[in-house]
C-alpha positions, 0 to 999 in steps of 0.5 A: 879082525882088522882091516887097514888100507894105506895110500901114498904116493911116491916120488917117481925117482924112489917108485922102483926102490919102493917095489923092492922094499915092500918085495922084501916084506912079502917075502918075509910073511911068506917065510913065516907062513901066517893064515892070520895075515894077509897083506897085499900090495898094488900100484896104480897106473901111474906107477907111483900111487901104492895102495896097501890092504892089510887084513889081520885076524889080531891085534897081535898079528899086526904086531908080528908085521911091525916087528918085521925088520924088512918092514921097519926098513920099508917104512923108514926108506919111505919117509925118508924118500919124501912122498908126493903123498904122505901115507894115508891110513884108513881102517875098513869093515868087511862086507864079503868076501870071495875067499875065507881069508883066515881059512 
């Protein structure tokens, strides 16, 4: 298993547009409907800060989310949106769990 978490902040201007670009991800992981990812997205309070928690059963099943063209898009528009805070990756071990994740 591999767990990544990602942290940036976006400009206030392209917060919104950031929204509907990772909604465009979800979307698409829903469609191809695969146990073997789960990868959630939320915002802080100030409405700019985003955090990304990826888990993947694979290292292939982090490919099939790079693949992904809504996902290249995403990741593109961000860099190009200037961030206050560039994305910041860090790789995390899991200690428990409420809910089988792979079921």
């Amino acid at each position: 298993m591999k767990i990544v978490k990602v942290t940036y902040t976006a400009t206030a201007e392209y917060s919104e547009q950031n929204k509907e670009n990772i909604r465009a991800v979800m979307n698409d992981l829903q469609k191809l409907n695969k146990q073997e990812i789960n990868y959630n997205t939320c915002v802080c309070a100030d409405g700019k800060t985003f955090i990304h928690t990826a888990f993947f059963k694979t290292n292939e099943d982090e490919k099939i989310l790079f693949d992904l063209p809504s996902f290249q898009h995403f990741q593109q528009q961000l860099k190009a949106s200037g961030p206050e805070v560039p994305p910041k990756q860090e790789l995390l071990s899991l200690v428990g769990s409420s809910k089988d994740i792979f079921r």
